[in-house]
Every structure is written in structure tokens, then in C-alpha cells.
C-alpha positions in Angstrom: 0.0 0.0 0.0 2.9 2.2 0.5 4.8 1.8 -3.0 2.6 4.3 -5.2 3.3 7.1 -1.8 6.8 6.0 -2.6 7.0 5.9 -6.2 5.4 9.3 -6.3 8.2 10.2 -4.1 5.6 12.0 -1.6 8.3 11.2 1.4 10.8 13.7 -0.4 8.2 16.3 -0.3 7.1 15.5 3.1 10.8 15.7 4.3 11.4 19.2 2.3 8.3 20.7 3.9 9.2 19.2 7.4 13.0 20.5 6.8 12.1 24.1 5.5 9.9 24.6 8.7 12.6 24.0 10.9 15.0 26.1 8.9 12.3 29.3 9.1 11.8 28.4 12.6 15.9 27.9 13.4 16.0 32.2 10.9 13.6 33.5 13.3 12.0 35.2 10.1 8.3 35.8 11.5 6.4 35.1 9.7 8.1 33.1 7.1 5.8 33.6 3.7 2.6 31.5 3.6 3.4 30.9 -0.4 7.1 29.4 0.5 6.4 26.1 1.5 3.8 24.6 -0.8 5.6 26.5 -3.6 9.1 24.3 -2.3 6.4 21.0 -2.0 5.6 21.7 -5.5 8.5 22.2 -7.2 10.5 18.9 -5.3 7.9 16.9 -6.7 8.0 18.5 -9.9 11.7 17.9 -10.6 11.4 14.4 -8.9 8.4 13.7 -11.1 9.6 14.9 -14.2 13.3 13.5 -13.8 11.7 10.0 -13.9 9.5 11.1 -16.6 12.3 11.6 -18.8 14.3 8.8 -17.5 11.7 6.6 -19.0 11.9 8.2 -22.3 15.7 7.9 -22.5 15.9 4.3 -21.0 13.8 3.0 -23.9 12.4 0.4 -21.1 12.0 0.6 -17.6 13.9 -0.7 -15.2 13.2 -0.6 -12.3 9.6 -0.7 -10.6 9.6 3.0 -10.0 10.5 3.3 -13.5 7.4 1.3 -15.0 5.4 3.1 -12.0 5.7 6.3 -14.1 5.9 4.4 -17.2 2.2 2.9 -16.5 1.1 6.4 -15.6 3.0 9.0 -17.8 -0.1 10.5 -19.1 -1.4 11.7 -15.8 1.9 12.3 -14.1 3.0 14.7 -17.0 -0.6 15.9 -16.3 0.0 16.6 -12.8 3.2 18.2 -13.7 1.8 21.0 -16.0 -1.3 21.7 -13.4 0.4 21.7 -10.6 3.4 24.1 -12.3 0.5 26.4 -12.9 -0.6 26.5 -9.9 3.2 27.1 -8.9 3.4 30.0 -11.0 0.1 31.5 -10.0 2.0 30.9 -6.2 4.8 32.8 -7.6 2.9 36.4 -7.6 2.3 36.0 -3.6 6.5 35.5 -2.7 8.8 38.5 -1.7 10.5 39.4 -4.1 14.0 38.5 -3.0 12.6 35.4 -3.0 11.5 35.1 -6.2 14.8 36.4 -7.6 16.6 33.2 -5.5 14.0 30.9 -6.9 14.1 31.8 -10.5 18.2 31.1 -10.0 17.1 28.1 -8.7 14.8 27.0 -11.1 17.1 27.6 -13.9 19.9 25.3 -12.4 17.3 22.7 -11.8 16.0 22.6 -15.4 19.1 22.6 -16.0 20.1 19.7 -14.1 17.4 17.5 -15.4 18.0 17.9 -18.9 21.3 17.4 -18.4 20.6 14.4 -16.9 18.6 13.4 -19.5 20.9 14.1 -22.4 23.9 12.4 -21.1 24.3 8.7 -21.4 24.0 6.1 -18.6 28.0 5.5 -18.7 28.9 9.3 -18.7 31.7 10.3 -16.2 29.7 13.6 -15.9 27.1 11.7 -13.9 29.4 11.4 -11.0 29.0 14.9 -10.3 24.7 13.9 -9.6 25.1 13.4 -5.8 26.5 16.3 -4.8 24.8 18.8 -7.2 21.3 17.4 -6.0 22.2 17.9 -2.4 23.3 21.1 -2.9 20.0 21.7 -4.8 18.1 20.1 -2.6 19.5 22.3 0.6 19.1 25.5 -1.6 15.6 25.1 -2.0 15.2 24.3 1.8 17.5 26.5 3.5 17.7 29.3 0.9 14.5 30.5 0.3 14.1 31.4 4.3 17.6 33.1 3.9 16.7 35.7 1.5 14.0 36.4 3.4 16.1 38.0 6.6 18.3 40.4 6.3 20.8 38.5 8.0 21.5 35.1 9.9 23.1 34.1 12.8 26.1 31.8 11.9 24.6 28.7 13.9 21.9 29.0 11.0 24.5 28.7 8.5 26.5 26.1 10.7 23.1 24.0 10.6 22.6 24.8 6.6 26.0 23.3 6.4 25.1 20.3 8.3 21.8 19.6 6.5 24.3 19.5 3.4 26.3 17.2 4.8 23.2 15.0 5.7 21.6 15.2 2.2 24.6 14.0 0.3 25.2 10.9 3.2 21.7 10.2 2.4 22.7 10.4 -1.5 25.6 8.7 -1.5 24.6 5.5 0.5 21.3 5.1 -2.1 24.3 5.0 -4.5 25.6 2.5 -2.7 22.4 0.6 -1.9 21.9 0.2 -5.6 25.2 -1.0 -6.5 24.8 -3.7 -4.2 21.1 -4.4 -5.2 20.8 -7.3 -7.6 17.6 -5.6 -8.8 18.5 -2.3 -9.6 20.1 -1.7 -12.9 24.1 -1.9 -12.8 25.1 0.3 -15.7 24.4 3.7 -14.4 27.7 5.7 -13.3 27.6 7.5 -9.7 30.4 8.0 -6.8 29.5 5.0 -5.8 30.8 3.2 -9.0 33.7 5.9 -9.4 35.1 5.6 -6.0 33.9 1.3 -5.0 32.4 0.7 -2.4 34.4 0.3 -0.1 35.9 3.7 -0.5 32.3 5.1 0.4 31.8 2.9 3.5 34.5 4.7 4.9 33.8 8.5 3.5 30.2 7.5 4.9 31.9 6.5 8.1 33.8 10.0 8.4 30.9 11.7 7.3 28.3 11.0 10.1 31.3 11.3 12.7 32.0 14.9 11.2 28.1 16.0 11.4 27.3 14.3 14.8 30.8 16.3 16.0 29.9 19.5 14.3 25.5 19.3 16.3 27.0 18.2 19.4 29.8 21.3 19.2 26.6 23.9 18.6 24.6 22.5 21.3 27.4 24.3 23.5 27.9 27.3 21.5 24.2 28.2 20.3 23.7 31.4 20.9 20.2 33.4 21.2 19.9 34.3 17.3 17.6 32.9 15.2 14.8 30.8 17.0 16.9 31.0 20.6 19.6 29.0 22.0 17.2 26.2 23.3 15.3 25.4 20.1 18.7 25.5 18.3 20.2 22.8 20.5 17.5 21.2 20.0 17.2 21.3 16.5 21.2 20.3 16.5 20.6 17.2 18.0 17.7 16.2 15.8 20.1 16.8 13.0 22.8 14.6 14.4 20.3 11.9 15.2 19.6 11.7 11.1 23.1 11.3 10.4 23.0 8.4 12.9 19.5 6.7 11.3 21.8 6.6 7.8 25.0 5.5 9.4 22.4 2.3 10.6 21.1 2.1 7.4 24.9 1.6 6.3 26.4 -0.6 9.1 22.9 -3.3 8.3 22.6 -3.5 4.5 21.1 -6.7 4.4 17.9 -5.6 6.5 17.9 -2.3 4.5 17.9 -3.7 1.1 14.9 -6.2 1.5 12.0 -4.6 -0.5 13.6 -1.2 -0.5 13.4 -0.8 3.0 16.1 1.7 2.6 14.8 4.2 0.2 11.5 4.7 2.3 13.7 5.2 5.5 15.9 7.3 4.1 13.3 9.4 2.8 11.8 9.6 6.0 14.6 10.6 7.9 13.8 14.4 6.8 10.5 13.8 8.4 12.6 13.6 11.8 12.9 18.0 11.9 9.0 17.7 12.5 9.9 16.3 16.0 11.2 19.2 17.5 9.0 21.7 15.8 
């Protein structure tokens, strides 16, 4: 019963909208547009959506059973897309405008992205670069779009942006390496987990989680009262070193993770965790 909530990658968007409330929260920007956070919920599924889309076009046959998901309905998904990118632009007219300039720069580099994506082969080196561009995306689109919408940010803010980063591309990377070791999922598609082994990213995963779980536990004592208070940014700290810690399990018990998926539903749903301390 949970696949099509899956395949239609709703716990993404529930994680984006659950993360962007704690980064207005964590600005203190009160209050925080009304139009930001469905227009972010939106636009996440838009570019998830649509990326599939056209990875079903390109692929010639689907692969995987997300891939013939979309493929058994591309008529209504691509319907979905264009109604709800018009209610997205009709959304638009409601932002700040410093926000809208931010988003428009966004935009473009997603559109970007995708068609990129979809231009370039399977086997194309370039397609290592796909973890870390999306996280970056992914964390502009959440923490940015409060940003521009203060005139400026305490540096525990930006310390937690940083770590949210960090998170998103530890969440990336070990998919990567979920699906190399999957016998299901389709072996010919480059990422760092094919460029560096596997092996190499156990380890940078390792040293990842220590450096975020290091880098909440240091704020907790050096929070000061900027943005949502020095409390609610401990708190919010923590929370973010506890999601580091839900991946590193994912990574130290493969075998548990990897039976029906299990990890890409968890790991989605470990940017659900934010609405804990909200």
C-alpha cells in the first residue's frame, strides 16, 4: 500500500516541507511567507516527477519498478506536472520578491540539471557529479529561500545549513551505494559509488556522520540566542545529528535495509525527523 506514496516520491516532499519549517523556525523570520512552502512541496515533486518522466523516455524500457510506476502512468503524471506548475506560477505572484529572484536562480539550475541528466548517457563520467549537485540543490531550495528572506543570519543557521548539506549528500551517496549492491536495480548507471567502489564510500560515509554528529553536538554548546533562541537550536542540533546516525544504521545493516527497499522509504523519511522538534 505504501509503494505508489513512494513511487510518487511524496516522502521527499514531506521531508522538504518538514525540513524548510525548521530552517524558518531555526531564521527566526516571522512570519516566514505563507506561499514558501507549498511552492518548495511543489516544485521537489515537480523535478522528482519529471526526472523519472524523462528517464523513462531515454531508457527506452524501464527498469526498475519505479520506472514502470511512471511508465504505466505517464499520461497523468506529465498531467500533474503541468497543473500543478501552474498553480506554482500563479503561487509565484504571492512571494517576496528576493525570494522570487533566489527561486528563478534556482529554477534555472534545476532545469538545467534535469536535462542534463537526461541528455547524457548512462556510462557518462559527468554523472558522478549527480550526488552532490542534487544535495546542494536540494539544501538551496530548503534553506535558501528562508535566507533571502532575513536580512541577516546568525552563523549557527549557516553552521546548521551546512550540516543539512552534509546529511543530504550521506543520504545520496549511501542510495548509490544501496543500488550497486542491489541485484535488482540496474548496474550500468555511473555514480560515486561506481567511481570511488564501495568500499571507499563505506568509509567517506563513516567519516561523514562522525563529522556532522561532532559538528550538532559542538553547537549544542555554543548556540547562541539568534535565530529561533539558544534552546530550540540545540534542539534542533541534536535532531540533526540523530539523522546522520538513522543513515550510518542504514549503512552498518545492508542486508535488513535492502529487503524490498526498505532503505529508500527510510531514508526518505529521515527528513521527516525536523517535525519532531517543531
Amino acid at each position: 500500500m505504501l509503494r505508489p506514496f513512494i513511487y510518487l516520491s511524496l516522502p521527499v516532499v514531506l521531508g522538504a516541507v518538514f525540513s524548510n519549517r525548521l530552517a524558518a523556525r531555526l531564521s527566526d523570520v516571522d512570519p516566514v511567507h505563507w506561499a514558501t512552502t507549498p511552492l518548495l512541496a511543489i516544485v521537489v515533486w515537480m523535478i522528482y516527477t519529471a526526472d523519472r518522466l524523462l528517464d523513462i523516455r531515454h531508457a527506452g524500457s524501464p527498469l526498475t519498478s519505479r520506472h514502470r510506476f511512471h511508465a504505466d502512468n505517464a499520461d497523468l503524471l506529465w498531467g500533474a506536472v503541468g497543473g500543478l506548475g501552474a498553480i506554482g506560477a500563479i503561487l509565484v505572484f504571492f512571494l517576496p520578491a528576493p525570494v522570487i529572484r533566489f527561486g528563478a536562480l534556482l529554477g534555472i539550475s534545476c532545469i538545467a540539471y534535469v536535462l542534463a541528466v537526461y541528455q547524457l548517457r548512462d556510462r557518462h563520467p559527468a554523472l558522478v557529479a549527480k550526488e552532490p549537485l542534487v544535495a546542494v540543490l536540494f539544501t538551496a531550495g530548503i534553506w535558501g529561500t528562508v535566507w533571502v528572506q532575513r536580512a541577516s543570519i546568525g552563523w549557527p543557521y549557516k553552521v546548521q545549513a551546512l550540516l543539512f548539506l552534509g546529511i543530504a549528500f550521506q543520504n545520496l551517496l549511501l542510495f548509490s551505494v544501496f543500488e550497486q549492491r542491489d541485484a535488482t536495480s540496474p548496474s550500468d548507471t555511473v555514480s560515486l559509488a561506481t567511481a570511488w567502489g564501495l568500499s571507499r564510500c563505506d568509509t567517506i560515509l563513516r567519516w561523514l556522520t562522525f563529522v556532522i554528529v561532532a559538528g550538532a553536538f559542538a553547537l549544542c554548546f555554543t548556540a547562541d540566542d539568534s535565530g529561533g533562541g539558544a534552546r530550540f537550536s540545540q534542539r534542533a542540533s541534536i535532531m540533526l545529528g540523530i539523522m546522520s546516525l538513522v543513515l550510518y544504521a542504514m549503512q552498518r545493516y545492508p542486508a535488513y535495509f535492502l529487503k524490498n527497499n526498505r532503505y529508500r522509504f527510510i531514508g526518505d523519511a529521515v527528513f521527516w525527523l525536523p517535525a519532531l522538534v517543531l
